[in-house]
N, C-alpha and C positions, 0 to 999 in steps of 0.2 A: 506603689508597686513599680514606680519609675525604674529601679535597679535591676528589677529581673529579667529583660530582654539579655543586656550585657553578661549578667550570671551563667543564666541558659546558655550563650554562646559560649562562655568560656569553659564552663563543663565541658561541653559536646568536641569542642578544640581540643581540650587537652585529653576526653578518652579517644580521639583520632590519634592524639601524636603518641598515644600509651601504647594504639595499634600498631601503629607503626614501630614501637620502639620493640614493641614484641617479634613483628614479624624480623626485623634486624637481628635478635638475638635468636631466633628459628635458621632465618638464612644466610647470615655472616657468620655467626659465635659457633654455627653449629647445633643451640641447644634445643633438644625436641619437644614439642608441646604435649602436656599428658591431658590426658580428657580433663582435670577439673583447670587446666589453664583453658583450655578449648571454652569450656562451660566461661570459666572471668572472660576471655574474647568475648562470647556471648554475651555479657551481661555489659559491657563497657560500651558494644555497637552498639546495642540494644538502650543503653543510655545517652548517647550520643544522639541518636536518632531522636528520641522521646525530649530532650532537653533543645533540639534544632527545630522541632516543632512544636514546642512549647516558647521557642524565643520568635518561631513565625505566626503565632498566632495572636489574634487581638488582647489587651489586656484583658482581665476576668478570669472568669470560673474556668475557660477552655485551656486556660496558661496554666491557673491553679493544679490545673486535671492533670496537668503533663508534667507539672512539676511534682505532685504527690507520687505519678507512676514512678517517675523518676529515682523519687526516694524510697520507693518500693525496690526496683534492679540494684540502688546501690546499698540497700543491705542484703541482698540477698548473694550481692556478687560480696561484700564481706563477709559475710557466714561461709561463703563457699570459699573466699581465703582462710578466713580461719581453720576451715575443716582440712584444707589444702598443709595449713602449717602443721596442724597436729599429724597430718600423714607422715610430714615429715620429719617430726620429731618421733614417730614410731616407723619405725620403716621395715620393723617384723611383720605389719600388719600387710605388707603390699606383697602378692602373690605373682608375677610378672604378669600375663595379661591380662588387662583388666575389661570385665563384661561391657563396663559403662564405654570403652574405648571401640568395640564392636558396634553398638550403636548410635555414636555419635558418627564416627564415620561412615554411617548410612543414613545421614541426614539429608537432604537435597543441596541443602550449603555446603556442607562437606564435598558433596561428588562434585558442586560447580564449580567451588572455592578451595580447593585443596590447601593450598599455598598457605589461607589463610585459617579455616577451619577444622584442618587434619589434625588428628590425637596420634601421634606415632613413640610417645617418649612414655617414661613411669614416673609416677607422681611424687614415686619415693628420692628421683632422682636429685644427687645433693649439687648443683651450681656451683661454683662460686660465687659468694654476694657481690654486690652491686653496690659500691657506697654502705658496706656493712652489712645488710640487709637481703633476704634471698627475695626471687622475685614475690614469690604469694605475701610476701611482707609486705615490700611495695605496693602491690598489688590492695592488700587488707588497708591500706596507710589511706591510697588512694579515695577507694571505696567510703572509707568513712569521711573522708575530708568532703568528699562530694552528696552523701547522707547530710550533714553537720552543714554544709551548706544552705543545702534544698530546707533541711529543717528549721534554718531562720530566714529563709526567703517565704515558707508559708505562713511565721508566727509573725515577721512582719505584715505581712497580707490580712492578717486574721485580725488584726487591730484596728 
């Protein structure tokens, strides 16, 4: 399990620069974040974190530990892109505001973090892509790459 210190870090690196590249296209491009991007924020810190303390911690079971949660956020932060694309591939389904947008901005993160946790845009909203791609695609690309990861850093482990 020599490899996974390095792994873990570079997850956790690249869902920072993923943060970052979000908050750029929030506060340069203009584009607003709808609650299920707010929710992929969530799950990408919340990976970051989990995979920085899974690369600060000794090898074994507690690495192991951080590295399964791990792969736990980034399927769930892919489910939540996929459910993100099928929005928007229906975009009859979206009613303008949306409930789940009410309560995420009454999260504590939200009222602290606005900048970075505010839902203010519609999910149904169409972008222009990115290198082909709308962000929840990226977004889903990401997620799995970093599931697909963590899933052979444990089957390596388990051998």
């Amino acid at each position: 399990m020599k490899t996974s210190k390095p792994l873990l870090l570079v997850i956790a690196a690249i869902s920072v620069a993923l943060l970052g590249y979000a908050l750029y296209l929030q506060h340069v491009q203009n584009m607003l974040p709808c609650p299920l991007c707010i929710i992929q924020r969530y799950l990408f810190a919340l990976l970051a974190i989990l995979c920085l303390i899974g690369a600060l911690l000794p090898a074994g079971a507690a690495r192991i530990g951080a590295a399964a949660l791990g792969l736990l956020t980034a399927l769930g932060g892919a489910g939540t892109a996929a459910w993100h694309m099928w929005v928007q591939a229906h975009p009859a389904i979206s009613c303008g505001i949306d409930p789940l947008e009410t309560a995420l901005n009454t999260v504590p993160t939200a009222t602290l973090l606005p900048f970075l946790f505010q839902a203010d845009g519609l999910c149904s909203a169409g972008y222009p892509p990115i290198l082909g791609l709308s962000i929840p695609q990226w977004s889903f690309a990401w997620f799995l790459l970093f599931a697909l990861t963590l899933i052979a850093l444990l089957r390596r482990r388990s051998r």
